[in-house]
C-alpha positions as CSV (number, residue, x, y, z in Angstrom):
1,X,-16.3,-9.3,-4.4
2,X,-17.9,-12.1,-2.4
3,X,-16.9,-15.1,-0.1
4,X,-19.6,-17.5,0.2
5,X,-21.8,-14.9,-1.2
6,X,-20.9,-12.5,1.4
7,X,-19.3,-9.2,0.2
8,X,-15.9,-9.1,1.3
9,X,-12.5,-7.0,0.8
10,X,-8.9,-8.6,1.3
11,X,-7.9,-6.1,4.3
12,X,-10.0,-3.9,6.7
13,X,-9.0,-2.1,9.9
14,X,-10.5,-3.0,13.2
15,X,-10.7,0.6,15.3
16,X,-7.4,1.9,14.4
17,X,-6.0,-0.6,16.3
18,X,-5.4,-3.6,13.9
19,X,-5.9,-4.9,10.7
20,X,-7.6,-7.7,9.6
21,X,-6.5,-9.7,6.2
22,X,-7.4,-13.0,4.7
23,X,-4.2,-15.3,5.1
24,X,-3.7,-16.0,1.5
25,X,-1.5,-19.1,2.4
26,X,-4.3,-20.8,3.4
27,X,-6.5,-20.8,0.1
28,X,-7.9,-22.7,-1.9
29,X,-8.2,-25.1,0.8
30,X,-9.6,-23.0,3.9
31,X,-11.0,-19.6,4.4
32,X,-9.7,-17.7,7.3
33,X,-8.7,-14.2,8.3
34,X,-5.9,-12.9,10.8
35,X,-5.6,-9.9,12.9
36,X,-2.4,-7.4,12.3
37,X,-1.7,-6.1,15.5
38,X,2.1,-4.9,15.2
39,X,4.7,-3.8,12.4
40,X,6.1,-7.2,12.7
41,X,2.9,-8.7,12.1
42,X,2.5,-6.5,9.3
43,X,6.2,-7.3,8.0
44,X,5.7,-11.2,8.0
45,X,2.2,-11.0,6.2
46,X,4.2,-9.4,3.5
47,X,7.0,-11.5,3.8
48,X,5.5,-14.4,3.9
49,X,2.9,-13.7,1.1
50,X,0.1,-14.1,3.4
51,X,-0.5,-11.0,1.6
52,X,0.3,-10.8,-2.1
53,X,-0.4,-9.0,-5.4
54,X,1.9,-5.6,-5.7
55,X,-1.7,-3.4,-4.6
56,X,-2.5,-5.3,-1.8
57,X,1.1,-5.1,-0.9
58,X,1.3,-1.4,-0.8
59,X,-2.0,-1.2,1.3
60,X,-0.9,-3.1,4.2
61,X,2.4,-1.5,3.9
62,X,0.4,1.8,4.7
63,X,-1.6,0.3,7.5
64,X,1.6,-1.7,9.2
65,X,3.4,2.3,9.9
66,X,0.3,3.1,11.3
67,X,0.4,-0.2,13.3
68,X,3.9,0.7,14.1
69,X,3.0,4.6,15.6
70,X,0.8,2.8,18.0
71,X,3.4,3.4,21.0
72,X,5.1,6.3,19.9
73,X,4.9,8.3,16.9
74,X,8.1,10.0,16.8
75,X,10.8,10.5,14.4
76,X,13.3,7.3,15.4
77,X,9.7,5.2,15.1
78,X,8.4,6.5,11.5
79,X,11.7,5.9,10.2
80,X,12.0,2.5,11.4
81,X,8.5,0.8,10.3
82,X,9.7,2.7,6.6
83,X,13.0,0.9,6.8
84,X,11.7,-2.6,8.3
85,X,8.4,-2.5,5.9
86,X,10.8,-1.3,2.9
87,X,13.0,-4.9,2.6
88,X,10.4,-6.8,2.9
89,X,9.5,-8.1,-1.1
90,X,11.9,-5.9,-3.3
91,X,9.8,-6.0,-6.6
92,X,6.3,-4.6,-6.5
93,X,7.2,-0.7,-6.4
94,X,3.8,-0.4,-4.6
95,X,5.6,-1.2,-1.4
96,X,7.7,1.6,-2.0
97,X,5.5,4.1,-3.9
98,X,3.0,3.3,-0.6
99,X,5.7,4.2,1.9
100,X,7.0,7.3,0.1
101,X,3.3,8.7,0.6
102,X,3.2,7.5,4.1
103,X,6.8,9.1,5.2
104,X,6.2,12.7,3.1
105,X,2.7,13.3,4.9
106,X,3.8,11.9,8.2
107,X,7.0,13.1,8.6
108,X,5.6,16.9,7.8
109,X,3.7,16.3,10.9
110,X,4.9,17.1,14.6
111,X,4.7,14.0,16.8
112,X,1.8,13.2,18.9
113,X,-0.7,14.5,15.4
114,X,1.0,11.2,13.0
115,X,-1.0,8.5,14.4
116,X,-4.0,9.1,13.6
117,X,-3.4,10.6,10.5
118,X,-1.6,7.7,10.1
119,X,-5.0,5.4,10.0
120,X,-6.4,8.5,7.7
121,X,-3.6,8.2,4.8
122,X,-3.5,4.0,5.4
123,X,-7.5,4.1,4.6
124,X,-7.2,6.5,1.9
125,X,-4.3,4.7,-0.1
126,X,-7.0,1.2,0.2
127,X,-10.1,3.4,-1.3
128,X,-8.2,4.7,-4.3
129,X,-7.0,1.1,-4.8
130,X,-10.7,0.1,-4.4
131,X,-11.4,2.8,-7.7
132,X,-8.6,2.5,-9.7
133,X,-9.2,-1.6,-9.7
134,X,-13.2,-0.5,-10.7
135,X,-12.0,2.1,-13.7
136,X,-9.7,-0.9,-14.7
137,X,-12.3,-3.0,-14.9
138,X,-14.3,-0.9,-17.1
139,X,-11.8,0.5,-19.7
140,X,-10.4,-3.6,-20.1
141,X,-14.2,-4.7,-20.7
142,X,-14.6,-2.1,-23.5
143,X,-11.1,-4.2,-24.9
144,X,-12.6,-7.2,-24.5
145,X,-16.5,-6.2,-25.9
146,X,-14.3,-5.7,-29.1
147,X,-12.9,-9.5,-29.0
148,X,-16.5,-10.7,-28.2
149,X,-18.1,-9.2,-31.1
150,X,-15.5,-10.9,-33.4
151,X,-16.0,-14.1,-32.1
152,X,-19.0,-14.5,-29.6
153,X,-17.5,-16.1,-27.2
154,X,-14.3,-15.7,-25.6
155,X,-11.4,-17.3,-24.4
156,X,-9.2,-15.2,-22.3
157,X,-5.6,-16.5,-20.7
158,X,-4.3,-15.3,-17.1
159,X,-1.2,-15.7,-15.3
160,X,-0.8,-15.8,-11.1
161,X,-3.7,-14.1,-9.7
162,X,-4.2,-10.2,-10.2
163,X,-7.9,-10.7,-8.7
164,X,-9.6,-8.9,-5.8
165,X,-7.3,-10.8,-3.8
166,X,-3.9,-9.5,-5.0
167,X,-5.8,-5.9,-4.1
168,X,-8.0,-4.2,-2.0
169,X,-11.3,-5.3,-4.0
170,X,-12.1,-6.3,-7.7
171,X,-8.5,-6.9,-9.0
172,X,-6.3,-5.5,-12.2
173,X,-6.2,-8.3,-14.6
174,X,-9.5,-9.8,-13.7
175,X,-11.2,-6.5,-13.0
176,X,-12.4,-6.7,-16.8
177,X,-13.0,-10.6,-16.7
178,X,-15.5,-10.1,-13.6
179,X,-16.5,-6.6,-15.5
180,X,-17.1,-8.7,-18.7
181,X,-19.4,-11.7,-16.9
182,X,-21.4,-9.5,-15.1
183,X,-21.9,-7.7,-18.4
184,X,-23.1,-11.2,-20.2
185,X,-20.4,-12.2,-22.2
186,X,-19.8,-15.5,-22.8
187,X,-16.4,-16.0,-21.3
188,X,-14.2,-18.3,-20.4
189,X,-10.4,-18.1,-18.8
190,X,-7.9,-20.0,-18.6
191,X,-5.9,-20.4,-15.7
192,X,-2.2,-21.0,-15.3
193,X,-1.1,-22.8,-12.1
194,X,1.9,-20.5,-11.8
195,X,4.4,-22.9,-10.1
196,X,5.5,-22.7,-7.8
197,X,3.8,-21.0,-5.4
198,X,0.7,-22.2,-7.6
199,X,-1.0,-18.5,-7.3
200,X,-3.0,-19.6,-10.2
201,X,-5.2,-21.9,-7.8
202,X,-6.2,-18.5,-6.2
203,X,-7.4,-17.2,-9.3
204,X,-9.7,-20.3,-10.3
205,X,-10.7,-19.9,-6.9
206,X,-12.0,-16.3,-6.9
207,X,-13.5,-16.9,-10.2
208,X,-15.8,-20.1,-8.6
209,X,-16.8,-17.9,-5.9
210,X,-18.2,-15.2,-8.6
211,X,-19.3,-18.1,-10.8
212,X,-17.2,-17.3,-13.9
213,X,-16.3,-20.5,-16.0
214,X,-12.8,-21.3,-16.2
215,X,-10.3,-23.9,-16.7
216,X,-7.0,-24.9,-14.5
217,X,-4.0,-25.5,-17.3
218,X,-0.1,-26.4,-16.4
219,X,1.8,-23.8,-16.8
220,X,3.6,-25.5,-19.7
221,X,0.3,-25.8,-21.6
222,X,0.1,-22.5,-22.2
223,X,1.5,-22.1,-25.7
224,X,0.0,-24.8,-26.8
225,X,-3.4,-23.4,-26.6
226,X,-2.3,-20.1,-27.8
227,X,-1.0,-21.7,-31.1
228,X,-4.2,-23.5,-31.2
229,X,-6.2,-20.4,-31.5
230,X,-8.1,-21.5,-28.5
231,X,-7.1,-17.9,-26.6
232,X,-8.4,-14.4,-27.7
233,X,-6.5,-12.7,-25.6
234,X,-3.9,-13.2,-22.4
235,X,-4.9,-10.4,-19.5
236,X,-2.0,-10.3,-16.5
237,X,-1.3,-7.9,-13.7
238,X,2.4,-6.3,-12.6
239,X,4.0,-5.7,-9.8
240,X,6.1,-2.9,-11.5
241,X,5.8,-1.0,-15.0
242,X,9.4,0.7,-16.4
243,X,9.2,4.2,-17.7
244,X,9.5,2.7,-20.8
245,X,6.5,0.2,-20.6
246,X,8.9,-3.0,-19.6
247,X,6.6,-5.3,-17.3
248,X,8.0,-7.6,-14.3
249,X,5.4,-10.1,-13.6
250,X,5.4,-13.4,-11.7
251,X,7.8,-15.5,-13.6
252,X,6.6,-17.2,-16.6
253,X,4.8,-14.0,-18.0
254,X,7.2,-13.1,-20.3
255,X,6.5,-17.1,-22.0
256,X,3.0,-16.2,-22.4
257,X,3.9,-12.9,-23.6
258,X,6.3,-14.5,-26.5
259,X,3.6,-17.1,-27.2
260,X,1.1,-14.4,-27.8
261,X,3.0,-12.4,-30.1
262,X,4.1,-15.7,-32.7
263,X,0.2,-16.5,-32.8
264,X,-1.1,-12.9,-33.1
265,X,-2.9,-12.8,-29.9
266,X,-3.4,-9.7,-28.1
267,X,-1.3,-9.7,-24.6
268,X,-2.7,-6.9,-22.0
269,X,-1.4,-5.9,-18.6
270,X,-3.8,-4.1,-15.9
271,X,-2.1,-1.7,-13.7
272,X,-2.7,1.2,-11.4
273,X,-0.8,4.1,-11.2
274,X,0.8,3.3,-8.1
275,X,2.5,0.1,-10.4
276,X,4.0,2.2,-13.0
277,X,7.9,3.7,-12.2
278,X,8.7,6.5,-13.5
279,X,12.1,6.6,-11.7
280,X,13.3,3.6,-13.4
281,X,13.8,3.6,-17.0
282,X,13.4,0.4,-18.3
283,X,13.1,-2.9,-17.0
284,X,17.0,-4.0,-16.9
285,X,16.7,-2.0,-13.7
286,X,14.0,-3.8,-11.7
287,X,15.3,-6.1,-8.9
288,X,14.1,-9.4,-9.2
289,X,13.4,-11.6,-6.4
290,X,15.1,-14.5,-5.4
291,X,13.0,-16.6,-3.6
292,X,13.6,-19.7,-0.9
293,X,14.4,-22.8,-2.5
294,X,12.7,-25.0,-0.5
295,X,9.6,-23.0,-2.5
296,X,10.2,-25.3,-5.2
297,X,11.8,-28.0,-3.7
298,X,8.2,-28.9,-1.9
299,X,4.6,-29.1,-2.5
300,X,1.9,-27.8,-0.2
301,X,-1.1,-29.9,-0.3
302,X,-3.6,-31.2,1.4
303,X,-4.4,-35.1,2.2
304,X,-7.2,-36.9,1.9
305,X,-8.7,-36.3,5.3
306,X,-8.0,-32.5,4.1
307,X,-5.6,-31.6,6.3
308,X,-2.8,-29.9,5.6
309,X,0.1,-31.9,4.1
310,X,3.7,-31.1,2.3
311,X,5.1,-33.4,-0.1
312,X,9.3,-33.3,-0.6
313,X,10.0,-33.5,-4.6
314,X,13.7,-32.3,-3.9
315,X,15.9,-33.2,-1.2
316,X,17.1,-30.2,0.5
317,X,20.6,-30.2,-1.1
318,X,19.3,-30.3,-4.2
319,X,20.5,-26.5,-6.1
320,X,17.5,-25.0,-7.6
321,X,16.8,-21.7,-8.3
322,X,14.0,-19.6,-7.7
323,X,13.5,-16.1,-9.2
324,X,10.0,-15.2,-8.4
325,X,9.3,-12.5,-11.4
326,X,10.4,-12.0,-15.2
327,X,10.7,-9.0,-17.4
328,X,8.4,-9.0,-20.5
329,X,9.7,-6.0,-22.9
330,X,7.3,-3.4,-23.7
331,X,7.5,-4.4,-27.4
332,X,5.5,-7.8,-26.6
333,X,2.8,-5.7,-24.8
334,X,-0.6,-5.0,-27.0
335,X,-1.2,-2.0,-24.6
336,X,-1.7,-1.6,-20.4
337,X,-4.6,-1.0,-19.1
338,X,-4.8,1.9,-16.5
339,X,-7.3,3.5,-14.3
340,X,-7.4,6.6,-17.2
341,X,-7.8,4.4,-19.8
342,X,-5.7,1.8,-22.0
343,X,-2.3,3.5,-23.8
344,X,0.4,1.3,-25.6
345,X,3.6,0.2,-23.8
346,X,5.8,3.1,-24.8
347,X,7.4,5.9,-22.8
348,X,5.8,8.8,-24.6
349,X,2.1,7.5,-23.6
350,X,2.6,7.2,-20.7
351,X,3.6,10.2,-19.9
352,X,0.9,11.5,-21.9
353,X,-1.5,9.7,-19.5
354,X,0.4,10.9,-16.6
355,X,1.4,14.0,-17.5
356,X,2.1,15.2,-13.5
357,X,4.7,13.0,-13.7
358,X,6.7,14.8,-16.3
């Protein structure tokens, strides 16, 4: 995808000695990069959601052990960046499924060779997030040419952003969007805000920089359009898949989702295989994370001048809380939309698409 019409990807090494990423905090209002040049620089980005989006996650996951073998690549120091890197955002099995790879092929490896195959493995992980988010996009637009012949033009919903920026390049949920603009249909999306961490602003971001028309709605707005047949269909991402096609997604997916099914509209989640958790069988077992308080508690703005501002809506002893995903059931779900192809939401399909995993 492109910044300013330069092409641009979210994270990219610099000499196998740090990693560059765009500081996600930052947007919509400025454009700016920072340099990873420890595990503990690697640990806060993903803590601190100056990374984000369960592929992206997974990625620098990758790159932060190879960040942390830097000084010594031994046993006491793999095992360390895997724990430290592991706790850092419980939901998106990416982080985990990234860091499995990571410690099987390294730890196979005597020390003084795990460095630099380190970098090797970290680089691969990013290009087969780079493909799987392109095959996405091209299996969803075949979904979505269907819509657009029944209707001309279309009208497609999103919630938080599952864009290039929550992965390496082109995105999950808006893989088929870009895939669908660039294919000239007439499409419009509509973009939840996502409060409160207001992700959605990232989304109608990305889609300005590519040109795509869209629309920013409150969150709360949502099922109102749906019932007004002014949505043909409600895309998202996931940060993890249940064997049983269960979906946790930034909170407030599961409204859409319930929205979508009273009106008849088709509700489709985009994920890679590295998303989808075979070990856990439905999604009463996926942890869901509680989030700081103070998230919702205040705004983060700008002023007029543009500068960077925070507004207090709560004072600080005010109880909130702050759960930062939702389950949607796999009943709710149209179908998912993988790198092999679309499948419905059921345990037996995927397994059928994924049939190493049996």
């Amino acid at each position: 995808m492109k910044v300013n019409t330069v092409p641009t990807r979210t994270i990219w090494p610099v000499e196998n000695c740090a990693v560059r990423i765009i500081d996600q905090t930052a947007l919509p209002h400025a454009f700016r990069t920072l340099e990873l040049k420890t595990l503990a620089d690697a640990a806060h980005a993903i803590r601190s959601m100056q990374v984000r989006g369960a592929p992206l996650i997974g990625v620098t996951a990758a790159y932060g052990v190879a960040l942390a073998l830097a000084d010594s690549d031994n046993s006491e120091a793999l095992a360390d960046a895997i724990a430290t890197l592991a706790v850092t955002r419980p939901t998106a099995v990416n982080l985990r499924w990234a860091l499995d790879r990571m410690q099987r092929l390294l730890s196979a490896l005597p020390a003084g060779m795990r460095t630099d195959a380190a970098w090797r493995e970290a680089a691969a992980i990013a290009e087969e997030d780079f493909e799987q988010c392109r095959k996405i996009g091209e299996h969803g637009l075949a979904l979505l040419q269907e819509l657009a012949e029944k209707s001309g033009r279309l009208d497609v919903m999103t919630h938080c952003n599952a864009g290039w920026l929550a992965t390496v390049d082109y995105g999950t949920a808006l893989a088929p969007i870009y895939a669908a603009f660039d294919g000239g249909i007439d499409i419009h999306v509509w973009v939840s805000e996502t409060r409160p961490r207001n992700q959605g602003l990232l989304t109608a971001w990305e889609l300005a920089q590519h040109g795509v028309p869209h629309t920013v709605i409150a969150d709360n707005a949502a099922g109102w359009l749906i019932a007004r047949e002014e949505v043909d269909a409600v895309i998202v991402g996931a940060d993890r898949v249940a064997a049983n096609g269960d979906v946790a997604n930034k909170v407030g997916t599961y409204l859409k989702a319930l929205a979508a099914k009273a009106s008849g509209v088709p509700f489709y989640v985009a994920a890679p295989r590295s998303t989808i958790d075979f070990a856990c069988a439905s999604g009463a077992g996926i942890p869901i994370e509680e989030r700081d308080g103070d998230e919702l508690r205040v705004i983060h703005g700008v002023d007029n001048d543009g500068s960077p501002s925070n507004v207090r809506q709560l004072a600080a002893a005010e109880p909130v809380a702050n759960p930062a995903f939702d389950v949607t059931p796999a009943e709710l779900v149209t179908a998912l939309i993988t790198e092999r192809g679309p499948c419905p939401a059921t345990h037996e399909a995927l397994n059928t698409l994924y049939r190493e995993n049996m």
